[in-house]
Each structure stands twice: as structure tokens, then as C-alpha cells.
N, C-alpha and C positions, 0 to 999 in steps of 0.2 A: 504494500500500500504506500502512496507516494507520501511525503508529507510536503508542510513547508516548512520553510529555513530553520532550519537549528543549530544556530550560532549560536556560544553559551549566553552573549548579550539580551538575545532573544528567549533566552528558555522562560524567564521571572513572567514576563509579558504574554507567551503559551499556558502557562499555567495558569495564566490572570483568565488565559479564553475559558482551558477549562472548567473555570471555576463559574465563570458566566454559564455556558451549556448546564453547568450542575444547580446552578441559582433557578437558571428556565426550567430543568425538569422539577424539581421544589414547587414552580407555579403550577405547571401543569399536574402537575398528580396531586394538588390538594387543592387546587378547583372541579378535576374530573371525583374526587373522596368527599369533598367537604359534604355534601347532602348525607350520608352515611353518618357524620356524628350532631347533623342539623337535623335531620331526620324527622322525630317530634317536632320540636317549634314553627320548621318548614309547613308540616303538613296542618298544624293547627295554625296558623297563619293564611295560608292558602284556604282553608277549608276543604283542606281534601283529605282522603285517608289517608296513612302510614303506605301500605301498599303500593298508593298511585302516588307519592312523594315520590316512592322509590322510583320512578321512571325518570326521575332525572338522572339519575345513574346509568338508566338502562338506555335513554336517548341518548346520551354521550357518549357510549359506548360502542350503540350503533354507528353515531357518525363518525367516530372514530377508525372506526372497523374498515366498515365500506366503502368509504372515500379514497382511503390512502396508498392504497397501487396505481391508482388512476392519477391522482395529485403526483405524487411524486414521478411518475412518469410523464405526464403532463409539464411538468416545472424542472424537468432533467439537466435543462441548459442554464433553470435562472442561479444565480450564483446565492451559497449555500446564506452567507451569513446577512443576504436583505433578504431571504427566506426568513430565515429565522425570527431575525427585526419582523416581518409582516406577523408572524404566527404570536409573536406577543402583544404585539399591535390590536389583533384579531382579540384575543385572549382578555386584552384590557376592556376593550370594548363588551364585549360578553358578561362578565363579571360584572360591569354598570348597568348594563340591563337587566340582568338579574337581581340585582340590588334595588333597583326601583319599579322594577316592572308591577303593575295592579293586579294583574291574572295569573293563575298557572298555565294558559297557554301560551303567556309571554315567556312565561320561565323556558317552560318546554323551548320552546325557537331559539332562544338566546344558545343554552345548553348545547344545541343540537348545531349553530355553528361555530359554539369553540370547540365541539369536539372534532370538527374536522380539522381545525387547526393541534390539535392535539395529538391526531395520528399522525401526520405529515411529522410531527417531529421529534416520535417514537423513531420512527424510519431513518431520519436524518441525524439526530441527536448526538448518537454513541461515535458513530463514522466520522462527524465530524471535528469530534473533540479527539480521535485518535490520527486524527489527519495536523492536528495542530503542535503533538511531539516527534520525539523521533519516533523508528520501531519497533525499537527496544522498547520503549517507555507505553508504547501505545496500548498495550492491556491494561496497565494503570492508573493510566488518563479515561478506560472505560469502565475500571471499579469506581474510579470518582464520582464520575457520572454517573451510577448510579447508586452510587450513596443520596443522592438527591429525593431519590422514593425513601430511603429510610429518615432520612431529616424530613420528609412531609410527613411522614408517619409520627416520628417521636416527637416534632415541631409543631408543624403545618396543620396538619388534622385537629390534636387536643388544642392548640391555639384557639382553632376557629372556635370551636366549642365554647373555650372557655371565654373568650371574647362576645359569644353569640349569648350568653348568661350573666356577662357585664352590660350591655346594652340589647340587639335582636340582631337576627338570622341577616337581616338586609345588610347593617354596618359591616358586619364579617364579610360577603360580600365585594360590599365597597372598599374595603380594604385591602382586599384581595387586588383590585381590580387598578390602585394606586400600586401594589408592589408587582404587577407587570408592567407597567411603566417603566418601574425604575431597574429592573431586570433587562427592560428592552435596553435601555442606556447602556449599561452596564455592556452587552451586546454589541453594541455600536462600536464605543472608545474600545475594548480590550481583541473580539474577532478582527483577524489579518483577511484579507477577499478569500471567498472561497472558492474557486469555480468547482463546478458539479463534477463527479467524478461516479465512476461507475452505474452509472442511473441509463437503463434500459427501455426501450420500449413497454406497453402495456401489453401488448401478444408475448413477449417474451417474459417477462414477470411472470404471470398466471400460466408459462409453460416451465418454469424452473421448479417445481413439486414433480409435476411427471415423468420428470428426467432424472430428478434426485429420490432415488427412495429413502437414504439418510434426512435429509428434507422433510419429506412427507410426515418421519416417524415422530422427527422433534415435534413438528405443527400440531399432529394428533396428540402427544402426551400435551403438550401446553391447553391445547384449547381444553382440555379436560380436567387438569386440577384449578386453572385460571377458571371453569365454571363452578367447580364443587367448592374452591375459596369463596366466592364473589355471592355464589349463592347463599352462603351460611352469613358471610361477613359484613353486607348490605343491613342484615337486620341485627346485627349485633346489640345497639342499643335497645331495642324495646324487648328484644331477649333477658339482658342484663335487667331490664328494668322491671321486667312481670316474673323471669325465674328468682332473682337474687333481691327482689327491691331496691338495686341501684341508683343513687339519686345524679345528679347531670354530673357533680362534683368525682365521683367514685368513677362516672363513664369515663370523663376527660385523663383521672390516670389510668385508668386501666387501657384507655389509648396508645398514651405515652409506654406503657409497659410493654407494649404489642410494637410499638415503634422502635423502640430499644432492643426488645429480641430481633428485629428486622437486622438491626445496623451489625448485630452479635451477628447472625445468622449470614448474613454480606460477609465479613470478615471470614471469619472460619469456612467458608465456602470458597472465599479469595484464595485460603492456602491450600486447598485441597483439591479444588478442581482442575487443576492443571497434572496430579499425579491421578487420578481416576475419576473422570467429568460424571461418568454414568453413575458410578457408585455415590457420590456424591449425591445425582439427582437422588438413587432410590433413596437414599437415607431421607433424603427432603421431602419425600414424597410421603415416607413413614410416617411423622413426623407432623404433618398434614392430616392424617387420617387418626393420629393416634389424639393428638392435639383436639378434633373434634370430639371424638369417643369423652375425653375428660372431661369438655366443656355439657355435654349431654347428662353425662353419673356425677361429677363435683360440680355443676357451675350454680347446684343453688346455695352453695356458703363462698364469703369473701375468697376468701384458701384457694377453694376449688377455682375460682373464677380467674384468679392470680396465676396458678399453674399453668392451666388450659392456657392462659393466654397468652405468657411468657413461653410455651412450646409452638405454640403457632407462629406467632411472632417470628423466633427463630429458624422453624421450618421454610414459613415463607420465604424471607428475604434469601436463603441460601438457594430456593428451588429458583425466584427470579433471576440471581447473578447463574447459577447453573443454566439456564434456557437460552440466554443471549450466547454464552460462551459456546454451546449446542449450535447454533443456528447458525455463529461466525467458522466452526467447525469443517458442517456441512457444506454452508458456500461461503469460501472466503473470495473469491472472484468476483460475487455481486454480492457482496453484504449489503449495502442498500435497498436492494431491491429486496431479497429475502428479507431483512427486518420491517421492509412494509407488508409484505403477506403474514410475515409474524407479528408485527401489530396490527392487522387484520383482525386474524386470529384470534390473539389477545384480545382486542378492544371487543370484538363481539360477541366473545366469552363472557365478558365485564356484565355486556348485555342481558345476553340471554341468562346469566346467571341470578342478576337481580331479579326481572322478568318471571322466571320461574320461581326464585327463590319465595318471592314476592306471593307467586298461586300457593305455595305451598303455605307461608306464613298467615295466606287468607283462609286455607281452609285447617291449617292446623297447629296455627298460632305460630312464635319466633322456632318454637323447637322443632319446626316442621321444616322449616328453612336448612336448621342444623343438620339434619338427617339425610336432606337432601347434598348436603355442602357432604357428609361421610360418602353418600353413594358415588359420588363421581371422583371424591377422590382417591376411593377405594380400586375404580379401573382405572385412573391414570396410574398408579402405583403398579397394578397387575403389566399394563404397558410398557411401562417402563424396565418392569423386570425380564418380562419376556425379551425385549428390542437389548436389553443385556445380554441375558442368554446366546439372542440368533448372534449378537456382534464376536463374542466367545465363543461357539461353534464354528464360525466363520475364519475367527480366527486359527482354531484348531486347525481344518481342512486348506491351510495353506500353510502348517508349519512342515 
């Protein structure tokens, strides 16, 4: 992968970029989460149910998903970092609509186009901040980056919350909607030009799974524990709040706790996946499923709820840095383009898992949600283990 200059004058000022790309994914994943710990005040605000709150999750998801093979193939030639500038631009915009909007059909719209600006920079995000060191450094420059999902987790997320219970749901918001702003900035002054770099057609994008069966297998296990999280994890709050009688205060650390095991879980995944990526995953995947099981038998006392969520926490963040490291694996030729079908993937996972999780939560309360979050993550794990096995066999018969 090519980069630019890395003259040691210049490394302090790359590091400045990456830390911008890592500031943007911080916006973006706790504007695409923030409804998950607003959840309540949202929906009683709006006057909608809990359930149809959750489709702010589940719209952004979608447009997240669907958009972004086409956008990024679409946009292959504009240069990466007024991309980027545009998508926080977008972002900002979005988050003041949602802050002021009168309706939930306003909400919904607004939602629905930052999440397109959202996927577009799943896809481009990680590629470009490994395009900004050398190549040595460039795995490092992509754990940074996504350290950004676990600082929206342990930060971003309980923030808004606990911000949204110092004043309302809108202010959190609007503030959101100032700190893409200044993230765009921050974009500006520190990214060096980017020009686009490995970004494909749209006929050849949606042909790189066909050709790649390593491809395929990553997409399938992701889209399957990214439903069975998303689906459990969406209703987390009003689980916590009918199983455990959790009050907003207990929600917001038990947040923080779940974003802490994320950063743990990034870390110990950082050192591990480079000696056995797959073994890694299954552990994460374990981890996921065992995590739910505690929060179902422990999560009606404080203890239990602490546990379960200090394992999840952990599971997760090690299965997300495991999935990108899979996917750059698979194809490092067009990392680009594959990270858009895997934030495809991903985002419409986010989806349909709220979506679901949400029927299930209608008809059989938060712990219906939880059950379902066990079922899918019970076969992405089976997948996982399997797609081990055939890689070990495989390997057998060519030694």
C-alpha cells in the first residue's frame, strides 16, 4: 500500500491525521449508538414506543449498509480527505436536525442521511489513516483508529446519556452536532490530499465475494454476530431497567463499563491477532454468546449485570479489531472496496438487528431481544469454528 511522505519531520503531523480519522470515527459511532442509551426519553418525547424509537438505529443502519458500494465507487476519483470534510459536514448537519426536528418522521430523515455519510466512511476511514504512515506503522495507525469505537463506547455513548439527564435528549444532540464541526476542522488543518486509491468500479465490488471464498466467509460470520450483538444490545436499557430496576445513573456506568471492556478487548486482541487471527475470532465469538447466557441467569442483581457486561464489552471490541484484520487479510488489493461491502454488511446487520430485536422485545419484553442476541451469536461462533477447521484441513492437505 502506497503511502505519503514519511520524512521523520513529517511523522508528528501523520499522527496528528490519524488522530483526526480517530476523532471522526468517535462522531460517527456515537451519533449512529447515541439512541440506544436515549432510548427512553427519545421515545417518550416523540410519543412513540420504545420499539419504534429503536428504528433510529435501525434507519441508520440501513442507510449505512446500502449506500456505501455504490458511494464509494461513485466518489473513487474525489480525493479522500474533502471526502471526508463533506461526511462530517453531512454529519453536522444531521445531528441539528435531529436536535430540533418536531416529529419522529423528521428524526427518521435526518438519521437516514447521516447514515449514509456514515458508511462511506466505514469504507474509507481505516485505508486512509494507514495511507498517512509508513508500512510498517500502518497496522497501528489502524488499531488507533479504531480505538475510536471504544472511546465512543467508554466516552461518547455514557456522555450523551448522562448529558441527556442534565438537560434533554435534543441538547445531547446539538452537541453532538457542534463536535462534528470541530472534528471537520481538525480534518482540514492536520489530513495531507489524498487522492483515491484503490476504489473500483461498482460491477466489480459486488463481484469480489464470488471470486473470494475467504471473503464470503469473513462477511457471513460478521453479518451474524454484528446481528445477534445489535439485536440484544439496542434494548439494553429498558432490559437493565425492568430486569435489574436500573435507574439512568446505574445505565450510564454500566455503559462506561461495557466501553472499557471494549478498549481491554481492542488491546488484547491487538496482541494476539497477528499470531492466530481465527483463534482469536472464536475466542471473541465465545465470549459473545457466553456474555449473553450471564446477562439472561445474573442480570437481575447489580453483580450479575457488572459481569455480563464487563464480558461482552471485552468480547466485542476484540471480535470488531478481529473482523477488519479478516477482511484486510482476505483482500489486501482492494481493501477499500471490501471494507465497503463489509460495512454493508455490518451497517445492515446494525439494522436488521435492532429491527428484529425490537419484534422480539414487542412481543416478549427486553429478555426477548437477549435471546435472540444468544441465537445468532451462537451460529456465528458454530461458523467460525467450522471456517477454522476447513482453513486446518486445508492446511493439512498441502503439507
Amino acid at each position: 500500500m502506497t503511502t505519503v511522505s514519511t520524512e521523520p519531520r513529517s511523522q508528528f503531523r501523520a499522527w496528528l491525521g490519524v488522530a483526526a480519522i480517530t476523532a471522526s470515527l468517535f462522531v460517527f459511532v456515537t451519533t449512529e449508538l447515541m439512541p440506544i442509551g436515549l432510548l427512553t426519553p427519545v421515545s417518550a418525547g416523540l410519543s412513540v414506543s420504545v420499539g419504534l424509537a429503536g428504528m433510529m438505529v435501525t434507519l441508520y443502519g440501513i442507510s449505512a449498509g446500502v449506500g456505501v458500494p455504490f458511494l464509494v465507487a461513485w466518489s473513487r476519483k474525489v480525493n479522500r480527505r474533502a471526502l471526508l470534510a463533506t461526511l462530517l459536514a453531512i454529519m453536522a448537519v444531521g445531528n441539528l436536525l435531529t436536535a430540533v426536528s418536531p416529529n419522529f418522521p423528521i428524526v427518521l430523515a435526518a438519521r437516514l442521511v447521516t447514515g449514509f455519510a456514515h458508511g462511506v466512511f466505514w469504507a474509507i476511514g481505516v485505508a486512509m489513516a494507514m495511507r498517512l504512515v509508513p508500512d510498517k506503522k500502518a497496522s497501528k495507525a489502524a488499531a488507533v483508529v479504531l480505538s475510536g469505537m471504544s472511546i465512543a463506547t467508554v466516552v461518547g455513548m455514557p456522555l450523551g446519556t448522562f448529558i441527556e439527564s442534565l438537560t434533554d435528549w435534543r441538547t445531547t444532540f446539538l452537541i453532538w452536532s457542534g463536535l462534528s464541526l470541530a472534528v471537520l476542522l481538525a480534518v482540514v488543518l492536520t489530513l495531507p490530499s489524498l487522492p483515491s486509491q484503490s476504489a473500483i468500479p461498482v460491477r466489480e465490488v459486488f463481484a469480489l465475494p464470488i471470486r473470494n471464498g475467504r471473503m464470503r466467509v469473513v462477511l457471513t460470520t460478521v453479518v451474524l454476530y454484528v446481528l445477534g450483538h445489535f439485536g440484544a444490545y439496542t434494548f439494553i436499557r429498558p432490559f437493565m431497567e425492568q430486569r435489574a430496576g436500573a435507574s439512568a445513573a446505574w445505565v450510564t456506568g454500566l455503559l462506561i463499563v461495557f466501553g472499557v471492556g471494549g478498549a481491554v478487548g481492542n488491546f488484547v486482541a491487538g496482541h494476539t491477532v497477528n499470531r492466530n487471527m481465527r483463534a482469536t475470532f472464536v475466542v471473541a465469538c465465545t465470549g459473545l454468546v457466553a456474555s449473553l447466557l450471564l446477562l439472561l441467569v445474573l442480570g437481575g442483581s447489580p453483580v450479575g449485570l457488572v459481569v455480563a457486561v464487563v464480558v461482552w464489552g471485552v468480547s466485542f471490541g476484540a471480535a470488531n479489531l478481529c473482523q477488519v484484520n479478516m477482511m484486510l487479510a482476505a483482500a489486501p488489493d482492494t481493501f477499500e472496496a471490501a471494507m465497503s461491502l463489509n460495512t454493508m454488511g455490518y451497517n445492515i446487520s446494525i439494522a436488521l438487528g435492532a429491527l428484529l430485536g425490537g419484534l422480539f422485545a414487542g412481543g416478549f419484553g427486553p429478555t426477548g431481544a437477549v435471546w435472540f442476541g444468544v441465537a445468532l451469536t451462537v451460529t456465528a461462533l458454530l461458523t467460525a469454528i467450522g471456517s477454522h477447521r476447513d482453513a486446518a484441513q486445508a492446511g493439512k492437505g498441502h503439507t
